[in-house]
N, C-alpha and C positions, 0 to 999 in steps of 0.2 A: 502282557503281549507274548505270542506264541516266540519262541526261539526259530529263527530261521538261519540257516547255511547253504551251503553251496549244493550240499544235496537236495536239498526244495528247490533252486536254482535248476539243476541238471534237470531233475523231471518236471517239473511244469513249464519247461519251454513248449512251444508250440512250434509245430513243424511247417514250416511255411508251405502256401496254398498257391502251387508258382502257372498254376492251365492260364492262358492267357485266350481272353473272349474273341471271338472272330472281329467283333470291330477293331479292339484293341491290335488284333493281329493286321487288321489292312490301312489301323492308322500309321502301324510302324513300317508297314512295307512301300504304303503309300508314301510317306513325309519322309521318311529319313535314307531309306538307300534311294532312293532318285538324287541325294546333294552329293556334295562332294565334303570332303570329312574336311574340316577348319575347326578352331577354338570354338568357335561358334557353335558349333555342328556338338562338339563337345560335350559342352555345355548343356544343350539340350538334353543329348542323350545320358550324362549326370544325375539332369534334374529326374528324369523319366523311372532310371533303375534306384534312385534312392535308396526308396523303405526295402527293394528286395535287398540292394547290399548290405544293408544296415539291419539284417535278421540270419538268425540262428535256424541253422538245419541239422539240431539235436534231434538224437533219438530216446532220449531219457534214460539210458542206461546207467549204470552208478558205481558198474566195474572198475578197480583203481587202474587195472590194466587199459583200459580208456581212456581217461583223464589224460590231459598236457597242459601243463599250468605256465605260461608263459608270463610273464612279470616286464614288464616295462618299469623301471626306475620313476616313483611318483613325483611328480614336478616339485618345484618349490616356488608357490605363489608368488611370483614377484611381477605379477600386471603385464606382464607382455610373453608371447612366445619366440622366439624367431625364426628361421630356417633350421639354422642348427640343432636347436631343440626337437623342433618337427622331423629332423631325420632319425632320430631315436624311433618315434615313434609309427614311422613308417616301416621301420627294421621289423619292430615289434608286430605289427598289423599283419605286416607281410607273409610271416613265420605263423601268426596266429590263423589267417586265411589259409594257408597251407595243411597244418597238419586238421583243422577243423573239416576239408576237404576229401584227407584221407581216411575221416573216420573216426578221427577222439573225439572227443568230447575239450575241450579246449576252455582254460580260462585264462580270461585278458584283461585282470580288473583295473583299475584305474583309482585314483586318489589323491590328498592335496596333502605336503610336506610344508603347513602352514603357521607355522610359529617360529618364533627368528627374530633376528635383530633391524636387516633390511624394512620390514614391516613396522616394527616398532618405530624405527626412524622416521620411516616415510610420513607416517601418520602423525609425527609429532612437528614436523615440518609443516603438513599439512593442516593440521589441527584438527583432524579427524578423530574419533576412535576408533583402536588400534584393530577393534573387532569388524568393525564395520568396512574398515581398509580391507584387511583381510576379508572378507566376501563378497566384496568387490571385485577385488582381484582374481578370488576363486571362480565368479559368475564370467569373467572376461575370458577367463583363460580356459573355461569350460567350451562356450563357444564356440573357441577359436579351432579346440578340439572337434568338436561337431561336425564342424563344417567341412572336416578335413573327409569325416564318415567312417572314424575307425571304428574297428568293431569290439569296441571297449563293454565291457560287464558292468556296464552303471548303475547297474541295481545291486552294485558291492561296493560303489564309491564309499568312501572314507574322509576325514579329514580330522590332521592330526590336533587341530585347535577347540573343534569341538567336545564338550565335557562327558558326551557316550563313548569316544575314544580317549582320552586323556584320564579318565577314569580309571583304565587298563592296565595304563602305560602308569601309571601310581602301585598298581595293584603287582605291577611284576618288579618296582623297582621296593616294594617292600617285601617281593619272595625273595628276593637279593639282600635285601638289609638280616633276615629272620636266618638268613643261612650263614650272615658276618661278611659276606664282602661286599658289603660298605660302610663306609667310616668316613670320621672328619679330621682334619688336620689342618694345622696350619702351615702353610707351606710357602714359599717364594714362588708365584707365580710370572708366569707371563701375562704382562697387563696393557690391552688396544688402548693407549688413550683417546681413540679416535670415539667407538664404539663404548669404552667406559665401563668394559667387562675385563674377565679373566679367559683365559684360552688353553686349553691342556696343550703339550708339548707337541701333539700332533697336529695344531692347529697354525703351529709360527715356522714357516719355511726355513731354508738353509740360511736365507744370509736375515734371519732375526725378523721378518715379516709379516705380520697377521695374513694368514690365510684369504682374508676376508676384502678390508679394508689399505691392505698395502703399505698402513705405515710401520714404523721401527717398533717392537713392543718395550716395554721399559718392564723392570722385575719394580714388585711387589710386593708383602709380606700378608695375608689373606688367609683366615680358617675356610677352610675349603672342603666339600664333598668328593671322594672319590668312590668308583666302584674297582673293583679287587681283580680286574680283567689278569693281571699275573697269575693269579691263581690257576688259571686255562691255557698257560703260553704252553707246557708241551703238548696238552690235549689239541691245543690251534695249530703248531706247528706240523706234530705228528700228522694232521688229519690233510693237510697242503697235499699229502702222498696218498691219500686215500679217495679222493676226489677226482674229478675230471678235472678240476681246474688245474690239476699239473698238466694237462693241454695246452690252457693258457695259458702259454711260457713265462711272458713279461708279468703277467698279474702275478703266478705263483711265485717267482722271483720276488715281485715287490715285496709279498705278502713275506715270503721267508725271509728277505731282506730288514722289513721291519720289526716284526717277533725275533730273530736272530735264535742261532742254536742256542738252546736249552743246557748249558753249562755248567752251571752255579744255581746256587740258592739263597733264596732272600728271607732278611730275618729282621725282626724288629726291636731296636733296643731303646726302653725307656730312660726321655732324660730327667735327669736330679741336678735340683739346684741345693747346696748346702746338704743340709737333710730329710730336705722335701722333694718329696717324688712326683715331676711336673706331668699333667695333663697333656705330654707331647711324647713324642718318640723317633727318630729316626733309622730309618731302615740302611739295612748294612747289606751287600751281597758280596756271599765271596764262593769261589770253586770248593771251599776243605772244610762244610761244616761238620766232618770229624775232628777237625782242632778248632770248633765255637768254643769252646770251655777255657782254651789258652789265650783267646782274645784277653789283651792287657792295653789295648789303646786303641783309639780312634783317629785318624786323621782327616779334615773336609779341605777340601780347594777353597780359596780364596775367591771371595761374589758367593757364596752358596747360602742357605738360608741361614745356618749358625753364626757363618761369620756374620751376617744381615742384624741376626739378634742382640750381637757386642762388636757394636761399629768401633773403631778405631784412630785416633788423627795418626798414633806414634806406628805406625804397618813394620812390620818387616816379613821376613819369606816365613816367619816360626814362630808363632806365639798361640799359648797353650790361653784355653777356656776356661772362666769360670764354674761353667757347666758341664756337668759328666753325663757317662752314658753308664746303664747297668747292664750287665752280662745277663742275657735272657736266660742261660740255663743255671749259671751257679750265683747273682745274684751278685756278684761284686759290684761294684766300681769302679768303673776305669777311666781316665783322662783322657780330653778330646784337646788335638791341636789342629791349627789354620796353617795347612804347609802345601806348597806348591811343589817343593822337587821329589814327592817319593814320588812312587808308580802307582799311577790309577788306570782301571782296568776300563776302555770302553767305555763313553756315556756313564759312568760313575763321577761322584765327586764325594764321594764317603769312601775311607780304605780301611780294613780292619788291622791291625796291627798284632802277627803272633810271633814275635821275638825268640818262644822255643822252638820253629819248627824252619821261619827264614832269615838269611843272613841279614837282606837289607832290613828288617825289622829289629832283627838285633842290634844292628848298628843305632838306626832310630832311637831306640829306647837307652842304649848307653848315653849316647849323645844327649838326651833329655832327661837322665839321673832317673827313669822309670825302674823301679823294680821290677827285675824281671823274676816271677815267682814258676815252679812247680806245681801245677795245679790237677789234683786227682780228677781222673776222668768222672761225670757225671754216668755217661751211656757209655757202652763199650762200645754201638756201630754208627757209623754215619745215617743207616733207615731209623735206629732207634730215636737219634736226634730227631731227623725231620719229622719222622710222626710225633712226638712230643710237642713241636711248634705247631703242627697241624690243628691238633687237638688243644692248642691252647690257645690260636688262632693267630699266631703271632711271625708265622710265615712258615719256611720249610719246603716250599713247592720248587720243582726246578723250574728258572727263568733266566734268560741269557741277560747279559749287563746292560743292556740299552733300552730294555722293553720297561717302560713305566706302568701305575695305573691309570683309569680314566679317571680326568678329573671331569666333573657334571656340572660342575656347581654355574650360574651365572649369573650377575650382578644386575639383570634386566626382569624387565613385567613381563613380555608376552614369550611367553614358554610355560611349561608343566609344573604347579607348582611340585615342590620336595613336599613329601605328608608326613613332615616330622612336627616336635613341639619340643620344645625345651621347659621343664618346670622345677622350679626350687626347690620340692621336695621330691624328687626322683632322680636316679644318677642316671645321665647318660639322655639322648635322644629316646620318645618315647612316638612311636610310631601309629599314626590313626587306624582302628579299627577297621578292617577291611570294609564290613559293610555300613561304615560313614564318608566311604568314596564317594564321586570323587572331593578333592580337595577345592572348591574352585578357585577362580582368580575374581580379587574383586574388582567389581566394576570401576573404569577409567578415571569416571566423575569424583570417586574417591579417593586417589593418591597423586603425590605430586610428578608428573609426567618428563618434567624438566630437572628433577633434581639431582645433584652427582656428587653430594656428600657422601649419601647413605645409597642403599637398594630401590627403587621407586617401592616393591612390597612393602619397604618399613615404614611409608608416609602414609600408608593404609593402617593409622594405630587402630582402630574397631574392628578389621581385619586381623592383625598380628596378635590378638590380645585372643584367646580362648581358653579352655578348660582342658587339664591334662587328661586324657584317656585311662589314666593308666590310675591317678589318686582322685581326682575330681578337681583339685587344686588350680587358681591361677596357671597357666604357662602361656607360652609365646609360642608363635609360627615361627618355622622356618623360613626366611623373607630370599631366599634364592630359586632361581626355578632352573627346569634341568635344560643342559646340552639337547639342542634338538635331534642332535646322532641319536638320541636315546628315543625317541618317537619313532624314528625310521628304524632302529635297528631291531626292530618285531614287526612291522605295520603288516608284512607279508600275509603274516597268522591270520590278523583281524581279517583279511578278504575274506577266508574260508569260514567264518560263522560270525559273519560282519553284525547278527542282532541278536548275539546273544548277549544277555542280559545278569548274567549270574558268573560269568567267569569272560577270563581274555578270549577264551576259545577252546572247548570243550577237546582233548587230547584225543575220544573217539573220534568225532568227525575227522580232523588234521591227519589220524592216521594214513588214512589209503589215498590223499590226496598230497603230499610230498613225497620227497623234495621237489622246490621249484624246479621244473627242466631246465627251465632256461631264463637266466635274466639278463635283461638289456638293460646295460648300466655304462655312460660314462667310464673312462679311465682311469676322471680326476676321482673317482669314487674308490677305483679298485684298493687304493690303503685304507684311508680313515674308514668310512661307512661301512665298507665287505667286513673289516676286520670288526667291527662291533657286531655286525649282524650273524659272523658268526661266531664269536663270542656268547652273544643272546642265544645261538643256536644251540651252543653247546652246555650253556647250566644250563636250560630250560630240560633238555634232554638227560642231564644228569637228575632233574627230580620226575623225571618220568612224564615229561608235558608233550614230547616232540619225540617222534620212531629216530631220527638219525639226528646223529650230532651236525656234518654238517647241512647247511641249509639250501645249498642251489648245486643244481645235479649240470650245469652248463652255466661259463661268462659268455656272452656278448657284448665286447667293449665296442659300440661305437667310433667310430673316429672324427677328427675335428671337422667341424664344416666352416672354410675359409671364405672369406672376401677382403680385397681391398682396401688397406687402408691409408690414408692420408695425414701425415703428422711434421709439426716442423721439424727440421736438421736439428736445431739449435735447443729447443727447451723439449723436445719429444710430443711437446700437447699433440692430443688430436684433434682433425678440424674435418668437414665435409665435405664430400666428393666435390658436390657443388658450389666451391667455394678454391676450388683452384684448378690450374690450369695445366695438361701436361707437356713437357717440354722432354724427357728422351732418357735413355739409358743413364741408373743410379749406380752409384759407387759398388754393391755388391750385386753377386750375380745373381739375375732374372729381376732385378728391380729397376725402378723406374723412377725419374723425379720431376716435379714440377714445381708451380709458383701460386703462393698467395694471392689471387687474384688483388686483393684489399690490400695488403701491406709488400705484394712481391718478394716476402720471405720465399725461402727454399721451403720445398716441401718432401719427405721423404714417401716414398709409396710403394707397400709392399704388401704380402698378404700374411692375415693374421685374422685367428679365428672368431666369429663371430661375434661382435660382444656391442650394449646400447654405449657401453664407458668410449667401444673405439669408436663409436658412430661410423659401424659397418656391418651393422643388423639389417637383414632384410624382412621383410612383412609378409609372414605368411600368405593373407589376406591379399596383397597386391597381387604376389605370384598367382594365387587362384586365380582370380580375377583377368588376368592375362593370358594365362595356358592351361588353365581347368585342373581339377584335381588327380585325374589318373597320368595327364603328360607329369604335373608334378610331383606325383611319386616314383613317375618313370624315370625323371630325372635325378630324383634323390638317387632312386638306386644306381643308376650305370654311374657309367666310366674310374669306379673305386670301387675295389670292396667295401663291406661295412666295417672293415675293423679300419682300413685305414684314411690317412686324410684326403679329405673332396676339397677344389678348389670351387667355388660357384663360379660358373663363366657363363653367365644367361645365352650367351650365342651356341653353346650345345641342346638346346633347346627345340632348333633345326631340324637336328637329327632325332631325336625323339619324335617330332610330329612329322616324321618322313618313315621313319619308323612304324609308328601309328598307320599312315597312309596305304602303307604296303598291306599290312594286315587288312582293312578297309578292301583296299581294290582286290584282294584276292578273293573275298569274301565275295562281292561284290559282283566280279566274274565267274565265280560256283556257280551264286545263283540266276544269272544269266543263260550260261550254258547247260545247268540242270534242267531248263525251260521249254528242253526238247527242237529247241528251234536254229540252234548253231549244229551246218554240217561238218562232218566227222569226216577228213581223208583218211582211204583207206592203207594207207602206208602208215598212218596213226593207229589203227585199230590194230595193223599187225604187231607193232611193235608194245601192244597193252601186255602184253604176260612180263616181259622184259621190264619195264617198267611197274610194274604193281611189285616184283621182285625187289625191284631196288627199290621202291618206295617202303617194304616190308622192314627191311635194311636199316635204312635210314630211321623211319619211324623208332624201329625199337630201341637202337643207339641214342636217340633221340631223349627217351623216356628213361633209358637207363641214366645218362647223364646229367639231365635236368633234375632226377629224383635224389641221387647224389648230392647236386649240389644245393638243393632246398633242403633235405634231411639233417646233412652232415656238414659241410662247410658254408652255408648259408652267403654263396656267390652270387649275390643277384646279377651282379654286373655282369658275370659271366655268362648265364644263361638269358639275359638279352642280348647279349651279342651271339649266341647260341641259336636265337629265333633270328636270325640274320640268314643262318646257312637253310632254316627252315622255308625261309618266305622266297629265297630265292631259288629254291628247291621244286617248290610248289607255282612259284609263277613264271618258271619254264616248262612245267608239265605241259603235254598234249591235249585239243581239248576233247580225243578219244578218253585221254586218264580223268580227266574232271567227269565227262560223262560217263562215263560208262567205270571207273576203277573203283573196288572198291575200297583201296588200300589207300587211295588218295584221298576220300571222304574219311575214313578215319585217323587219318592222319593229320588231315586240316582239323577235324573235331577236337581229336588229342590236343594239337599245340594249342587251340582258345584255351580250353580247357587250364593245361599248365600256363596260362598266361594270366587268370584270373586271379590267383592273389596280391599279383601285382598290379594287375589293372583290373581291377571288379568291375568298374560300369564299362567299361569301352568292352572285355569279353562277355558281358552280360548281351550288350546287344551285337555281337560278330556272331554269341552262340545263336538267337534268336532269330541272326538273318539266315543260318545255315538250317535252324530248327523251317523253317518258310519252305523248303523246296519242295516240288509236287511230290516228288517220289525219294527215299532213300534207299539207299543199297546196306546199311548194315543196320536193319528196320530194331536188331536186339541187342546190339550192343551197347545202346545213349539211352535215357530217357527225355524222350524229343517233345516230350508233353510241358519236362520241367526248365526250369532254370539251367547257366552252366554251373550253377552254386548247390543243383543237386546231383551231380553225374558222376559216379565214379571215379578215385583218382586212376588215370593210364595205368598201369603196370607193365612191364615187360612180356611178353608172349610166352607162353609155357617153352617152347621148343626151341628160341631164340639162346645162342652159343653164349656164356658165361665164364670167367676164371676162378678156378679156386687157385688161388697165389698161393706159395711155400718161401718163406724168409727165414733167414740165418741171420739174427742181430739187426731185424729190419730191412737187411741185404734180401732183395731177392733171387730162389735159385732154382727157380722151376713154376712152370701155372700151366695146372691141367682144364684142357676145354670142356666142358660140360654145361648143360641144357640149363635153363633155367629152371625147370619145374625137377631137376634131379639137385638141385644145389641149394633148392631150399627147403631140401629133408636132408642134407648133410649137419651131422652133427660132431660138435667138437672133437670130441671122440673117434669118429670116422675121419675128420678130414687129418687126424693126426696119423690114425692109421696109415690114410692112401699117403700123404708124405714120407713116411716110415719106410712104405716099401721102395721107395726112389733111392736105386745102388748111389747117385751121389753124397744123400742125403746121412744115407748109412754111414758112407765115411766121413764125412764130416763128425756124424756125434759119436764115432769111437774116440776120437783127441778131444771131443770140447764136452763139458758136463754140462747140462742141460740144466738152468735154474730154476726155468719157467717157459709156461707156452701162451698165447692168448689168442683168443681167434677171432676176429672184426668180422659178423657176420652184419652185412646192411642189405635191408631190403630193397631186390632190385636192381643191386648192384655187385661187382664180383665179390666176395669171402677171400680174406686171407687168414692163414696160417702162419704163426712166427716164434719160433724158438729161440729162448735167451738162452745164450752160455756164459761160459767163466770167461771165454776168450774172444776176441772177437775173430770174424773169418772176412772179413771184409776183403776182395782184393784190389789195388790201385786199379787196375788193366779192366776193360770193360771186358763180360761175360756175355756170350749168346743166350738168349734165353730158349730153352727147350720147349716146345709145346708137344702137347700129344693129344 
């Protein structure tokens, strides 16, 4: 089969064929503006624009400078969508109809995050198999998409359960193994007994809780897979400041917050029992691996996995181990004790002990008859150390004390399997041949589905049982499959050369087509998930697979979509709307409580984000079904930004379809009055210059604003309430300005226009009733033949007034007026210039040294200029602003 990617995508689109036949044109003129616009009216006109919304107006071009990869966060098959979910993907749609409008080339692939625990479960409850669940799920939740009409790239869907994907995801986690960061270990995990897996540390909340499941986790003792993400914590950290995502305040926080500064360094010491050197090792991190070599003792917190290995009944605060640990660089010996009162650093529960360099360790070691020895330096420098453990693989990287690695490994069937083997005659894990991917899973019918002694893989023995790769020898499978973070934390790649067959994805293609612009992802995502995928992003790009380390050039976090929920006082369950009664203001504020219909318990009622557990999910599907799919994207967007939280109050619903309306009758009255047949007072006609002036005005403020906020701050909310000052703008004009102005014809054209990617069918047919009039006044500026899906985006008018801003530390301290068509051939250079020559400006940078300048040029909108210094110049007292 041929190899196809995203470049065979971009040019064999077909450019839509949008002339509409004269029947077609007097069926629409005839049936639809004669009603008056309702759900109903909607709906119709939905069904009518379909297939034109739901098509691509590429031009085949394959310039990376083209390209906008916008990424929506792929769902996670779990059989239903809700609102909440759906607001993601209207963000995404949105942003996607928009910059596809102005001319990229745009992709909006779509995919399924389909292997998990939820699925396993469901299926074993249900007695389904677990595969069959799973595309069930997938076929339901596709649908539900569909219908919604987003303009998704389905001919890149994916899905991470299938063995042409999972294949991949085998193939990169063995260019990971081949390069050493991944290993096995046995380690004290966190253990779901709900769920009946292990959970890396990332996974069990603050007060001890599976991420997942909710309940308390219990420790463990488990050989375990890990992948070596420390190894990347300063390249991760470092990169927070190299990105846009230090934009995004709260996520780059998170993300720094969880990596933590890069401090110290970690090192691995093997343990000995007696005189045997055990198959295990324990990792040490300390700030001074120039004194590794004087390490002369270990100390672990009490719970930690050594203490785990030599339980104890007789405990006290200090008792010293059977088992030692060896000095990675000189090979000693040295004693491990279980003590709680020294000082551990941060998220450690290992302390290294160097008696010749610090007091309290001196003390320690007196205290415990440790000899404290003299020990000749191995390396003279602290670089010489760390590269020696580099190169011996045994750690050395700098990582702050709280950052662990990932652990992968999981005790369930339906995930990826690990493409290791274990054989008797081979040391070590021996890895399947690349090209004997992939690894599969065997089939349901085969292992035991209920069992929670062992792994359900191991009850697959004609499964687990195969031939070593490596001698030909008996060996065994690996019976663990991987964290499904590990599917997602690449899936991005596979969109862009989704059938290639010989590799994950060919590093020519990927090149001109990242980074992703922009991804719409959840918040709950912004640690765990961001943080692996740009881990993946950055070894992938250390072996030369990927142009930049990191992976998405833009966050779009979503915000939560709330409704209603109803729970008792007393045990918190939750219960249904329809199932109690409300009776009046609750204990905290803005809440509300009522009564158990059925038992007249209290009930508590407040709002809280969408979920089926709180039984306050609302059905996509119904919402359509009641207010049509453009009022309900309308509604997703307004009244909140998309970052922050929306409460759903179905009675704002009103004002969208009053909204709608207006646009409608305005439309509706153009083409009325274009009709030749409404007379024109002549105290209208006088006043047309006046008027077309200010309509000029308005228009281009208009365009500047709305482009703003679609490009750069992605305000939907704002710019529908922006189409407020428009509609009301336009349905007080004259109907000398309707007939006869030309600035009000292109003015009403413009706002469909920018109204389209928020409402594709309902501007599809406003453009179409304005495309209907006998005669136009701006006959070259639209193409009136086509779609509003093939029109030019607005731009601001060449001669239309513009600022180039100048800032001092962000402080502004000057904006010179200038044309639009002169400010956007200013270049950085120049505008540093014209700042330069501003006597304020002057004095100011004789006192302050000048770090850095940057200059925010956006299209269509003003350019600033902004010089960092040493000092800041900020003044309390507000400043006039100078124009000239």
């Amino acid at each position: 089969m041929k190899t196809r990617n995203v470049f065979h995508w971009l040019s064999n689109k077909q450019v839509l064929s949008v002339g509409l036949s004269s029947a077609t044109q007097r069926h629409f003129s005839d049936n639809i503006w004669a009603q008056k616009l309702d759900v109903q009216l909607m709906k119709e006109i939905e069904s009518r624009w379909s297939k034109k919304v739901n098509s691509r107006q590429l031009d085949g071009k394959n310039e990376a400078k083209d390209k906008y990869y916008i990424l929506p966060m792929f769902p996670y098959s779990s059989g239903d969508f809700h609102m909440g979910h759906i607001r993601t993907y209207v963000i995404s749609d949105t942003l996607s109809r928009f910059h596809q409008m102005t001319g990229k080339n745009v992709l909006q692939p779509i995919g399924w995050d389909a292997f998990g625990l939820p699925a396993e479960n469901a299926s074993i409850e249900r007695h389904i198999p677990v595969d069959k669940w799973a595309k069930s799920d997938v076929e339901n939740m596709k649908s539900q998409l569909q219908s919604f009409r987003f303009n998704f790239d389905w001919d890149l869907e994916i899905n991470t359960c299938f063995p042409n994907y999972y294949r991949w995801t085998q193939h990169i986690f063995l260019k990971l193994f081949h390069a050493g960061l991944v290993y096995q270990k046995e380690a004290l995990v966190n253990w779901d007994p709900l769920d009946e897996t292990a959970l890396s540390d990332e996974q069990v909340d603050e007060d001890g809780k599976s991420w997942r499941t909710g309940v308390k986790v219990e420790k463990k003792i488990l050989k375990q897979w890990f992948v070596k993400t420390t190894a990347f914590a300063k390249s991760l950290y470092d990169g927070l400041d190299e990105t846009v995502l230090n934009k995004a305040n709260d996520v780059h926080v998170m993300q720094r917050d969880w990596i933590g500064e890069c401090d110290g360094y970690s090192f691995n010491f093997n343990l000995v029992s007696g005189n045997h050197k055990m198959q295990k090792f324990i990792t040490v991190w300390t700030r001074h691996p120039e004194h590794l070599n004087n390490i002369q003792y270990l100390t672990v917190l009490p719970g930690s996995m050594l203490d785990h290995m030599e339980p104890t009944q007789d405990w006290n605060k200090n008792r010293r181990l059977s088992i030692q640990a060896a000095n990675p660089i000189n090979g000693s010996t040295i004693p491990i004790f279980v003590n709680d009162t020294v000082t551990y650093e941060e998220c450690q529960d290992v302390k290294a002990g160097i008696p010749e360099i610090f007091l309290e360790d001196h003390v320690f070691a007196q205290e415990n008859e440790i000899e404290i020895k003299k020990i000749d330096p191995v390396f003279s420098t602290k670089e010489e150390i760390c590269n020696y453990a580099m190169e011996k693989n045994i750690g050395g990287y700098p990582v702050s004390s709280k950052l662990k690695d990932w652990l992968i490994s999981r005790q369930r069937y339906w995930g990826t399997p690990i493409p290791l083997v274990f054989c008797s005659n081979c040391v070590g894990p021996q890895p399947i041949p690349y090209d004997l991917l992939p690894v599969r899973l065997p089939h349901t019918n085969k292992i035991n589905m209920n069992t929670r002694a062992i792994t359900p893989l191991e009850s697959a023995s004609s499964w687990v049982r195969t031939k070593c790769p490596s001698c030909g020898g008996p060996a065994k499978r690996v019976t663990d499959t991987m964290d499904t973070f590990f599917d997602s934390s690449w899936y991005y790649l596979r969109y862009l050369d989704v059938s290639n067959e010989k590799v994950p994805f060919d590093p020519k293609v990927v090149q001109s087509l990242l980074p992703v612009d922009v991804y719409v992802c959840s918040k709950e995502h912004a640690i765990l998930h961001l943080y692996y995928a740009r881990f993946m992003s950055h070894f992938l790009h250390s072996i030369g697979w990927v142009p930049n380390k990191e992976p998405f050039q833009k966050l779009l976090t979503p915000g939560k979509l709330k409704a209603k929920t109803y729970k008792f006082e007393r045990s918190g369950d939750y219960v249904k709307k329809s199932e109690v009664k409300v009776a009046g203001p609750g204990s905290g504020p803005g809440q509300l409580h009522g009564y158990h219909k059925a038992s007249n318990e209290k009930v508590k009622i407040d709002w809280e984000e969408m979920s089926e557990s709180k039984r306050n999910s609302v059905d996509p599907a119904q919402v359509v079904a009641e207010y049509g799919i453009d009022t309900t994207r309308l509604m997703v967007l307004y009244y909140s930004a998309p970052t922050h939280d929306k409460l759903w109050i179905t009675g704002e619903f009103k004002s969208i379809l009053d909204w709608q309306r207006k646009a409608w009758q305005i439309v509706k009255n153009f083409m009325r009055i274009r009709d030749r047949q409404t007379p024109v007072r002549s105290i209208d006609e006088a006043k047309l210059p006046m008027d077309e002036e200010m309509m000029y005005n308005e228009r281009n403020s208009f365009i500047k604003s709305v482009w703003h906020l679609y490009s750069e701050l992605h305000l939907f909310n704002t710019i529908i309430s922006k189409f407020h000052k428009m509609f009301t703008l336009l349905s007080n004009c004259s109907n000398a300005s309707i007939r006869s102005g030309k600035e009000f014809e292109r003015a009403l054209a413009e706002m469909i226009i920018l109204m389209a990617p928020m409402a594709p069918h309902f501007a599809a047919q406003l453009w179409q009733g304005i495309a209907l009039v006998p005669y136009r006044l701006n006959e070259n500026e639209f193409n009136w033949s086509g779609t509003v899906f093939e029109q030019k985006w607005p731009v601001v008018d060449d001669n239309f007034p513009m600022y180039l801003i100048v800032q001092v530390d962000n402080d502004m301290k000057h904006r010179f007026t200038i044309t639009n068509a002169e400010l956007r051939l200013i270049t950085k250079e120049q505008a540093i210039e014209k700042a330069k020559s501003l006597p304020r400006l002057q004095e100011i940078l004789t006192v302050a040294e000048v770090l850095g300048t940057s200059y925010h040029a956006i299209e269509n909108s003003d350019h600033t200029i902004n010089f960092k210094t040493k000092f800041s110049h900020r003044r309390s007292e507000s400043e006039s602003i100078k124009q000239s």
